[in-house]
TORKOL-4160 file (C-alpha; in steps of 0.2 Angstrom, whole numbers, padded with zeros to 4 digits, m for minus):
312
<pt num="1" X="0104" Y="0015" Z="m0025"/>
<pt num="2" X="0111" Y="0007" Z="m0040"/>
<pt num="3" X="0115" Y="m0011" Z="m0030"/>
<pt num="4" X="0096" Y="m0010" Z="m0024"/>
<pt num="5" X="0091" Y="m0007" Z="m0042"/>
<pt num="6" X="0100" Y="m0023" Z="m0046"/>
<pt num="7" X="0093" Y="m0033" Z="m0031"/>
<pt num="8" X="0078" Y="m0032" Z="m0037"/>
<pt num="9" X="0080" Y="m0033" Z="m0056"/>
<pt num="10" X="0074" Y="m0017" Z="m0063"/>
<pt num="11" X="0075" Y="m0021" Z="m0081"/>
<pt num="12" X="0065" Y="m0036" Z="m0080"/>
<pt num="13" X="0052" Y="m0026" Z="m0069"/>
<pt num="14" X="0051" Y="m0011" Z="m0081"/>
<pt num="15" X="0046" Y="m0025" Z="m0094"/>
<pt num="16" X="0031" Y="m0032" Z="m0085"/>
<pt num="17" X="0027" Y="m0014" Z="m0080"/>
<pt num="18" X="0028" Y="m0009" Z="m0098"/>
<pt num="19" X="0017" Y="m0027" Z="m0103"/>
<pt num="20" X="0004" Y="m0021" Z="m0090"/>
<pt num="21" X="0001" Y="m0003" Z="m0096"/>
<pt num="22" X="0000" Y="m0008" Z="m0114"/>
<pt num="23" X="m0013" Y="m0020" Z="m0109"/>
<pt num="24" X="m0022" Y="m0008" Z="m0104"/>
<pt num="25" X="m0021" Y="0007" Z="m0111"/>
<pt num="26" X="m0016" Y="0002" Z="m0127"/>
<pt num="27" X="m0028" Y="m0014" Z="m0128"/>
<pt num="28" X="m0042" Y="m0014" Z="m0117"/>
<pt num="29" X="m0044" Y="0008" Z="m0116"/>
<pt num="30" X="m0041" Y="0010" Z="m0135"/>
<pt num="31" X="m0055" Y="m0002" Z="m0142"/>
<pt num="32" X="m0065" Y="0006" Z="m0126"/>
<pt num="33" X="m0067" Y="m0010" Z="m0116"/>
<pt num="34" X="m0078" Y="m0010" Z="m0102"/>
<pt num="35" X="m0065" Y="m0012" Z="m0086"/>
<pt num="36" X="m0069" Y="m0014" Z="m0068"/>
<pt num="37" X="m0053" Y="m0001" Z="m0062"/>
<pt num="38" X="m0051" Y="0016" Z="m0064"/>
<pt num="39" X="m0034" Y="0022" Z="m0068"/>
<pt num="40" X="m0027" Y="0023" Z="m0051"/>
<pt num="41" X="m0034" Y="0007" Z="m0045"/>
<pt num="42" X="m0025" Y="0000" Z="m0061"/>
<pt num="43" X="m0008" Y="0008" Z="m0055"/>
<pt num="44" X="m0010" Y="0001" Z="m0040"/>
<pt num="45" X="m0012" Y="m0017" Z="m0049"/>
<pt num="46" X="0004" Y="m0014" Z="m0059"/>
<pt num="47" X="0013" Y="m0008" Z="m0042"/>
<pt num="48" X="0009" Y="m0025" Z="m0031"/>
<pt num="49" X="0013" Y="m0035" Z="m0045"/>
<pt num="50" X="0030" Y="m0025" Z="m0047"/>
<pt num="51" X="0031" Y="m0026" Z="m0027"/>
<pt num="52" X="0028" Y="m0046" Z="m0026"/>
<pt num="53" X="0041" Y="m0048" Z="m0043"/>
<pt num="54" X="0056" Y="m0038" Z="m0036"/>
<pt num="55" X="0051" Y="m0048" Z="m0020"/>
<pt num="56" X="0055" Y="m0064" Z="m0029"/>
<pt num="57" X="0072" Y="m0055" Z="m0036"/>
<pt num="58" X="0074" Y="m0052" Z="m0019"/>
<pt num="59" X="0075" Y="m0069" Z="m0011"/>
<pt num="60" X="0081" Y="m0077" Z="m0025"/>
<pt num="61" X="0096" Y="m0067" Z="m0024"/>
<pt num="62" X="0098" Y="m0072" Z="m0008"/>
<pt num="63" X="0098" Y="m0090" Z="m0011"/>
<pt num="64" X="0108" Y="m0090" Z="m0024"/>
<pt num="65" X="0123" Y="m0081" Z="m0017"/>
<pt num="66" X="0135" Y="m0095" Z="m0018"/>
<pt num="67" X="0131" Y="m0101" Z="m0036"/>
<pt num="68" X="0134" Y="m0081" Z="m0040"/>
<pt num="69" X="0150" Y="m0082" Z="m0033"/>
<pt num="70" X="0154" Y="m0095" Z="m0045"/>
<pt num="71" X="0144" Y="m0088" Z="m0062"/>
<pt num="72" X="0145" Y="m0072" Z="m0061"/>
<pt num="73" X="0154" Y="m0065" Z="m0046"/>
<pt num="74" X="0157" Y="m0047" Z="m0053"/>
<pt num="75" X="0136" Y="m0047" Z="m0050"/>
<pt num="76" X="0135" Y="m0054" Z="m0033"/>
<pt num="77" X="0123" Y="m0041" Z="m0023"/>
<pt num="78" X="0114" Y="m0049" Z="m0010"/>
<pt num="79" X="0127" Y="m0053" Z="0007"/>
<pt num="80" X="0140" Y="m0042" Z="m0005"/>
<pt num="81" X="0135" Y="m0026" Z="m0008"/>
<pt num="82" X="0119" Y="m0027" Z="0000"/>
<pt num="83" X="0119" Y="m0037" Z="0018"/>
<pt num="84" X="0110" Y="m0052" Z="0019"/>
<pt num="85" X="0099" Y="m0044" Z="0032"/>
<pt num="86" X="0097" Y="m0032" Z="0023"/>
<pt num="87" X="0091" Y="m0040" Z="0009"/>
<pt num="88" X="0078" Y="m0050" Z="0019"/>
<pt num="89" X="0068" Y="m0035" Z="0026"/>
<pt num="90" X="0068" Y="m0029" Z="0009"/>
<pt num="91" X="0061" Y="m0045" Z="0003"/>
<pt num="92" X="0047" Y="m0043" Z="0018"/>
<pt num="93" X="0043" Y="m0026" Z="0015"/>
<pt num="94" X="0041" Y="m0029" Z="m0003"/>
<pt num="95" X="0030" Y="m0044" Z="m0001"/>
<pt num="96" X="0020" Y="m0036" Z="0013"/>
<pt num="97" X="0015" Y="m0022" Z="0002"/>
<pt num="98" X="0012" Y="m0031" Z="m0013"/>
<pt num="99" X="0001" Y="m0044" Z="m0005"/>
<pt num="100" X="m0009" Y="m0029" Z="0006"/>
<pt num="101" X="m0012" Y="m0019" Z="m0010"/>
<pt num="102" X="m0018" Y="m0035" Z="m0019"/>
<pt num="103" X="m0030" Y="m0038" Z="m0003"/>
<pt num="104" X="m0038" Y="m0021" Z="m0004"/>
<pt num="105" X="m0040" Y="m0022" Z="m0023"/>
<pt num="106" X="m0048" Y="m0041" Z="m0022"/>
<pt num="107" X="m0061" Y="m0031" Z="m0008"/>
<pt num="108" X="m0062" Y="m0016" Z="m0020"/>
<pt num="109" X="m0070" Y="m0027" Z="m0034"/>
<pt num="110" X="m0081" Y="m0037" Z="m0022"/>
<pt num="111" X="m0071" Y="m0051" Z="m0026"/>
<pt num="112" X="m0058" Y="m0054" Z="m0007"/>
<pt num="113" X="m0055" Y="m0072" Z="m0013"/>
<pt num="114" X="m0045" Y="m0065" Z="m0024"/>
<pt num="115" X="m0031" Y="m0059" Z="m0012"/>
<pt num="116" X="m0027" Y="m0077" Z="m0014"/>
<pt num="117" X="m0019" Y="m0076" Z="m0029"/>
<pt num="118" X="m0004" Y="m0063" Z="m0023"/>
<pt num="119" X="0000" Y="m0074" Z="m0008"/>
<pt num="120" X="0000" Y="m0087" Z="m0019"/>
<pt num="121" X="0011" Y="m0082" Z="m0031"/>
<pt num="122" X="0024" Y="m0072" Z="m0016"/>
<pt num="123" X="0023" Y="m0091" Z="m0010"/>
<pt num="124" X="0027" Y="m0097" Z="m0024"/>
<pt num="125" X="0041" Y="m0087" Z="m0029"/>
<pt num="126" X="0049" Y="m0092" Z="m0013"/>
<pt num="127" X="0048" Y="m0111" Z="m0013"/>
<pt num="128" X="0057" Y="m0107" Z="m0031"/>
<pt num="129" X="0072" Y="m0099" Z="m0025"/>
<pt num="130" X="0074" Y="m0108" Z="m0010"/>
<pt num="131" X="0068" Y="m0126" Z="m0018"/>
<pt num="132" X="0061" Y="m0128" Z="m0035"/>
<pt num="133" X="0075" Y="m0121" Z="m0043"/>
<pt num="134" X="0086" Y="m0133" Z="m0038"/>
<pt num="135" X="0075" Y="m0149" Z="m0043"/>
<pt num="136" X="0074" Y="m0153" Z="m0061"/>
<pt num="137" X="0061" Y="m0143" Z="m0072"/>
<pt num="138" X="0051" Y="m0141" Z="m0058"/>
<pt num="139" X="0058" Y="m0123" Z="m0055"/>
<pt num="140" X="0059" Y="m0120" Z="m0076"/>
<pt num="141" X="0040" Y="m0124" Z="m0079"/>
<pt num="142" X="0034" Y="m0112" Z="m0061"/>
<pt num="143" X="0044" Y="m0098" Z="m0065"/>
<pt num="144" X="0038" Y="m0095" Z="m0083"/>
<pt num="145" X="0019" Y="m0100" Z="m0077"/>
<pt num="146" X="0020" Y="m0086" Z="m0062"/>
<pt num="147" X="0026" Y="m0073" Z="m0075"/>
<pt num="148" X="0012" Y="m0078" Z="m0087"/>
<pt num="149" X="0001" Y="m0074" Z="m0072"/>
<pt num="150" X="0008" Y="m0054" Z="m0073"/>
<pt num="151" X="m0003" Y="m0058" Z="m0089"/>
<pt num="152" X="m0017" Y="m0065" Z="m0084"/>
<pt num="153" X="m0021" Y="m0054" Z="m0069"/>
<pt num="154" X="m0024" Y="m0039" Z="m0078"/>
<pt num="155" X="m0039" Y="m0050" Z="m0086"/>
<pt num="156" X="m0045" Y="m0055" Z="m0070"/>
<pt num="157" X="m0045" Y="m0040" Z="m0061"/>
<pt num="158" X="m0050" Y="m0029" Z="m0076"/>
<pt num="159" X="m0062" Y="m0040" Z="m0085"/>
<pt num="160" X="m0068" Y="m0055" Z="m0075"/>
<pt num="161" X="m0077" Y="m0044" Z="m0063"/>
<pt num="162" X="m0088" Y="m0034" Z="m0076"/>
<pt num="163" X="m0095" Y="m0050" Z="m0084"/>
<pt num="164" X="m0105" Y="m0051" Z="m0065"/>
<pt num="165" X="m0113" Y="m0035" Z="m0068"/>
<pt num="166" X="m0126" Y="m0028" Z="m0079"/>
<pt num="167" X="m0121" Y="m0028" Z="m0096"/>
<pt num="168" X="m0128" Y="m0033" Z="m0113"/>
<pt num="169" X="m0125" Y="m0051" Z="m0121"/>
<pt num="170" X="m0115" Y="m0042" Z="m0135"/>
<pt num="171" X="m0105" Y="m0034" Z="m0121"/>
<pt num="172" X="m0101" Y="m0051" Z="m0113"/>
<pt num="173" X="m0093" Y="m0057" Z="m0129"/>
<pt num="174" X="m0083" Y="m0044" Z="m0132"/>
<pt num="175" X="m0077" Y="m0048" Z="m0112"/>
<pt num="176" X="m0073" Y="m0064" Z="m0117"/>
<pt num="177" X="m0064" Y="m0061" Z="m0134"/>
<pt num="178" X="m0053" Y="m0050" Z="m0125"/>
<pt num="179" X="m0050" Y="m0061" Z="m0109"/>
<pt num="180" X="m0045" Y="m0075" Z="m0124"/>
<pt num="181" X="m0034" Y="m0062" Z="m0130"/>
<pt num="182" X="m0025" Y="m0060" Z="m0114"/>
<pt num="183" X="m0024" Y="m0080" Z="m0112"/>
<pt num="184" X="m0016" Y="m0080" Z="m0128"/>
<pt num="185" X="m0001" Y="m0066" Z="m0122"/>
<pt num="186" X="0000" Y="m0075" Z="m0108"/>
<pt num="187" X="0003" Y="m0093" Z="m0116"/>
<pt num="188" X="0017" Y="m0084" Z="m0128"/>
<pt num="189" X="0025" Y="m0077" Z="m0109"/>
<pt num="190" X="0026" Y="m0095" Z="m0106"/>
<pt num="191" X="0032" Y="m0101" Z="m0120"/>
<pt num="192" X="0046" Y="m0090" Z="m0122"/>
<pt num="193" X="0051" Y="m0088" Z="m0101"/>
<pt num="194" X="0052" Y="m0109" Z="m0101"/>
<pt num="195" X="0063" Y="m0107" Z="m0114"/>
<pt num="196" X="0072" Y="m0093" Z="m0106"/>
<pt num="197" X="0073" Y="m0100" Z="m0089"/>
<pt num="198" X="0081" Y="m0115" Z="m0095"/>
<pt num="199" X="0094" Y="m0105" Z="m0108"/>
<pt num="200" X="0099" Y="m0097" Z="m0092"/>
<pt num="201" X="0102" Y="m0113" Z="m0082"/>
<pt num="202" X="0114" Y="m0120" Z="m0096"/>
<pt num="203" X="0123" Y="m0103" Z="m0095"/>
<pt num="204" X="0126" Y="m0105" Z="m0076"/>
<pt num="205" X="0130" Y="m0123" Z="m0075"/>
<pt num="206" X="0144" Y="m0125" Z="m0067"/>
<pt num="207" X="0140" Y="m0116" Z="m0053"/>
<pt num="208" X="0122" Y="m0125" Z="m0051"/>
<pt num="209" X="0134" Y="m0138" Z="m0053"/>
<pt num="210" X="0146" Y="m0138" Z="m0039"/>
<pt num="211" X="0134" Y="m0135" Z="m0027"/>
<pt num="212" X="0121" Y="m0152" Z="m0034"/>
<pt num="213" X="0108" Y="m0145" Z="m0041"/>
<pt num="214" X="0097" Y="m0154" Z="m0053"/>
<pt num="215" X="0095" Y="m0141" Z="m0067"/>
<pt num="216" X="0092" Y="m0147" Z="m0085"/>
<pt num="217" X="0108" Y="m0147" Z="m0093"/>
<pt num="218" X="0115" Y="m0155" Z="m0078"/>
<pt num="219" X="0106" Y="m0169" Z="m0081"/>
<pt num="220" X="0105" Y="m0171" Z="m0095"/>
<pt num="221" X="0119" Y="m0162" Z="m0103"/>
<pt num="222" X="0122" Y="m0148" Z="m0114"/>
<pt num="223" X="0121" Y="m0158" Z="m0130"/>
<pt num="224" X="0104" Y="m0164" Z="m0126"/>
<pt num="225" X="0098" Y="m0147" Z="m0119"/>
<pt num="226" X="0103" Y="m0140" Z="m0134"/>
<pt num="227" X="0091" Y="m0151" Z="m0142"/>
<pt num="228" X="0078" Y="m0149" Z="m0133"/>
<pt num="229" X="0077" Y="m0130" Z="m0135"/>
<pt num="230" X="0077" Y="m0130" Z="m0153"/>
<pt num="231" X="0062" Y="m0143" Z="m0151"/>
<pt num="232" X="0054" Y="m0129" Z="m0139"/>
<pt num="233" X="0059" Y="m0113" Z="m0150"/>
<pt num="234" X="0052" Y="m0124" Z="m0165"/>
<pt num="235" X="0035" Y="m0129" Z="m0158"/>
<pt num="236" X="0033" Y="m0111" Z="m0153"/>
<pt num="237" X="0038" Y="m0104" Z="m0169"/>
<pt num="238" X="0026" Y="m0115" Z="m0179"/>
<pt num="239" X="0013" Y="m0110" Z="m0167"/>
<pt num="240" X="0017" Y="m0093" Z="m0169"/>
<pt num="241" X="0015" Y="m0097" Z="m0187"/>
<pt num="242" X="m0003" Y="m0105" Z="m0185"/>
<pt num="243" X="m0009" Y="m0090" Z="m0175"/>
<pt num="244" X="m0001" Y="m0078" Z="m0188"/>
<pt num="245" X="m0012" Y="m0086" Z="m0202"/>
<pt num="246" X="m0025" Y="m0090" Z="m0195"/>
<pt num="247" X="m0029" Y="m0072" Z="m0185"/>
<pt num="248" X="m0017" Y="m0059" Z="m0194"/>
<pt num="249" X="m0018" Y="m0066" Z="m0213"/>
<pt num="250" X="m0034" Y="m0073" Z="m0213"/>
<pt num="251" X="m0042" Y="m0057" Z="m0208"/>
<pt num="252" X="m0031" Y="m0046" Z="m0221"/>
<pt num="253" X="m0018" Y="m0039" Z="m0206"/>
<pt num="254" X="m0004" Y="m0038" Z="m0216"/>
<pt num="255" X="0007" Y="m0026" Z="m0205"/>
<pt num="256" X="0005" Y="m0038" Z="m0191"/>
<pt num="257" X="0009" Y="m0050" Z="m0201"/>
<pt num="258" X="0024" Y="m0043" Z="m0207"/>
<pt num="259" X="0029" Y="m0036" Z="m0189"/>
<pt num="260" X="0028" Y="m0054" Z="m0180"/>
<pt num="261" X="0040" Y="m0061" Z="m0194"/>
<pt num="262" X="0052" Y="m0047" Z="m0195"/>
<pt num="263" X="0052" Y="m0044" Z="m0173"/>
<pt num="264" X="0047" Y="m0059" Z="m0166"/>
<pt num="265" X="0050" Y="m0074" Z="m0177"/>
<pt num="266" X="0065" Y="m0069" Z="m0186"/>
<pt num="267" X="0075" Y="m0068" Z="m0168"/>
<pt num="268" X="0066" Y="m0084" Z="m0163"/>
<pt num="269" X="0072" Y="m0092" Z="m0178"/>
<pt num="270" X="0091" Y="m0086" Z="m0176"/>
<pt num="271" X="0090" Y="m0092" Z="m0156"/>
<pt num="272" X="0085" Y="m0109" Z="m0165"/>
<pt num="273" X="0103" Y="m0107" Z="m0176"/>
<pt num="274" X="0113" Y="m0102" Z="m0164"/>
<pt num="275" X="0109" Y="m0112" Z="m0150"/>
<pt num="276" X="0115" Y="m0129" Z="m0158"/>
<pt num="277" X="0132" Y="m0123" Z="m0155"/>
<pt num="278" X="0131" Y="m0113" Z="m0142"/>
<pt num="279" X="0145" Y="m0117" Z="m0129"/>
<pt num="280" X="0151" Y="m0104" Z="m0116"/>
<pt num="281" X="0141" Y="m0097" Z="m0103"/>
<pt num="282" X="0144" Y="m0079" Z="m0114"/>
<pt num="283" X="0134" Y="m0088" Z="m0127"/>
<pt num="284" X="0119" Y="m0094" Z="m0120"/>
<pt num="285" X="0119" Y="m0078" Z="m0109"/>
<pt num="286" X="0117" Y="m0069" Z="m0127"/>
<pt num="287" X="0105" Y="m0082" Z="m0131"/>
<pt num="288" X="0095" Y="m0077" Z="m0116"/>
<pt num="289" X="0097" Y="m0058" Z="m0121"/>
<pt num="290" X="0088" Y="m0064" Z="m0138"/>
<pt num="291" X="0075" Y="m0071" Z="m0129"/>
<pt num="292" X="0071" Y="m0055" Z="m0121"/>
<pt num="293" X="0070" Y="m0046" Z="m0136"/>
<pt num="294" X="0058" Y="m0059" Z="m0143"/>
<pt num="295" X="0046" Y="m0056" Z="m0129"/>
<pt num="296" X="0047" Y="m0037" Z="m0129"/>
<pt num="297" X="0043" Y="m0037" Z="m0147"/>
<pt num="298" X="0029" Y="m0049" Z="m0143"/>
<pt num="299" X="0022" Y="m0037" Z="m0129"/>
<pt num="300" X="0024" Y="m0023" Z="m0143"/>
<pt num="301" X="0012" Y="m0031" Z="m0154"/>
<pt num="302" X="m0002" Y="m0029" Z="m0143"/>
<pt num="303" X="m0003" Y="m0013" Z="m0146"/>
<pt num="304" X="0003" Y="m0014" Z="m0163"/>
<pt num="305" X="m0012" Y="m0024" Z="m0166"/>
<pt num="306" X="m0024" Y="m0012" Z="m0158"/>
<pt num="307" X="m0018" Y="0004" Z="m0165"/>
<pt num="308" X="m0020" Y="m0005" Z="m0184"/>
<pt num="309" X="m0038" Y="m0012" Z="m0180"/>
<pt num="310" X="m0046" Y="0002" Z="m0172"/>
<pt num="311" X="m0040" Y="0014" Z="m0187"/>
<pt num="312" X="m0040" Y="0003" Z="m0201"/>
């Protein structure tokens, strides 16, 4: 049980759970938000994005057993603890579900064209572990973009299909304030996984590079990787700091201001110190860590921001 657990990464899958349930619970239900699922239509959402993500783990293990060996062999699971057989019906059974509990959910709202999105993004997943990841930013850019989507979904499947129905114009703007809101979650999931997914690739370079793959700090180099991630963790940081002002101070929400400098920008700004001389695999794999934090704080302040408004 516990090799299976760590096939299919259930830290990481307990975040984008936990991401998806305050989203609705503690964004959309608490300011009363008209949604187009009830709660167990909504579990089933946050469990076929769970299935198609752990899928993804899945397969990606699975390709990257010989880097593994090399990085970080204690951790090997796929064709060591776990056959690779094994592992492959795993995979299948976890996309096949995912994707037939995104179809019956697309039907459910009237909207089948929908389904699409779930093989997409299975697809997707796939190409990146057998492919993507090897080719240089290619796999860095997909990876963050398909984990914005466990974003962007919730306001597709819970908001997109009420603005079709019978509601007030008052009602419609309120749709879209939120579904901006979403977007804008979603943009910071990006932000902070690019810069993730390529902390992680300097961290495993010498097993990416034995077997020629194309990563980032391959090359390029760690120096100029380095670089580049303090210019990402900047950019990001200073538009943190423009949303800050402009939506938090601007409208007198000084505890969220206060939180997003203390939780998520403070750790920002020490990945942006540390990383400049950050060496070892063990010291970008802390960096990576940080990053994590960053974007569970970030996924907090959802329903910080919530709980302060709707009892201000």
């Amino acid at each position: 049980m516990i090799s299976f657990l760590k096939l299919i990464r259930i830290q990481n899958l307990l975040m984008i759970a936990i991401m998806q349930f305050i989203l609705k619970y503690g964004c959309l239900d608490l300011r009363n938000i008209p949604t187009a699922l009830n709660h167990w239509q909504y579990a089933l959402l946050v469990l076929s994005t769970l299935l198609i993500a752990a899928g993804g783990y899945v397969i990606n293990n699975i390709a990257d057993q010989e880097t593994d060996f090399i990085n970080k062999p204690n951790n090997v699971i796929a064709g060591n603890r776990i056959s690779e057989s094994l592992a492959y019906n795993i995979y299948a059974a976890l996309n096949v579900s995912g994707v037939g509990i995104g179809f019956y959910l697309a039907n459910l709202i009237e909207k089948p064209g929908f389904a699409a999105i779930f093989i997409v993004i299975s697809a997707t997943l796939y190409l990146y572990a057998t492919s993507f990841k090897r080719s240089f930013l290619i796999g860095n850019i997909l990876i963050a973009a398909i984990t914005s989507m466990s974003v962007i979904i919730v306001g597709i499947f819970e908001l997109y299909p009420m603005t079709g129905r019978n509601i007030s114009f008052e009602e419609q703007r309120t749709l879209a304030l939120f579904f901006e809101v979403i977007l804008d979650y979603a943009l910071f999931s990006f932000a902070i996984n690019l810069i993730r997914e390529m902390t992680k690739d300097a961290e495993d370079i010498e097993g990416d590079s034995a077997l020629g793959m194309n990563t980032l700090p391959i090359v390029l180099g760690l120096e100029k990787t380095r670089k580049i991630l303090f210019a990402l963790a900047l950019l990001t940081v200073l538009g943190l700091l423009y949303y800050i002002n402009t939506y938090y101070i601007t409208n007198s929400l000084y505890i969220m201001s206060a939180y997003m400098l203390v939780s998520v920008l403070g750790p920002l700004v020490l990945f942006m110190v540390k990383v400049l001389s950050a060496q070892s695999p063990k010291e970008f794999h802390r960096l990576s860590n940080l990053l994590k934090l960053v974007l569970f704080f970030g996924i907090l302040s959802i329903l910080l921001l919530n709980i302060t408004i709707k009892y201000a």
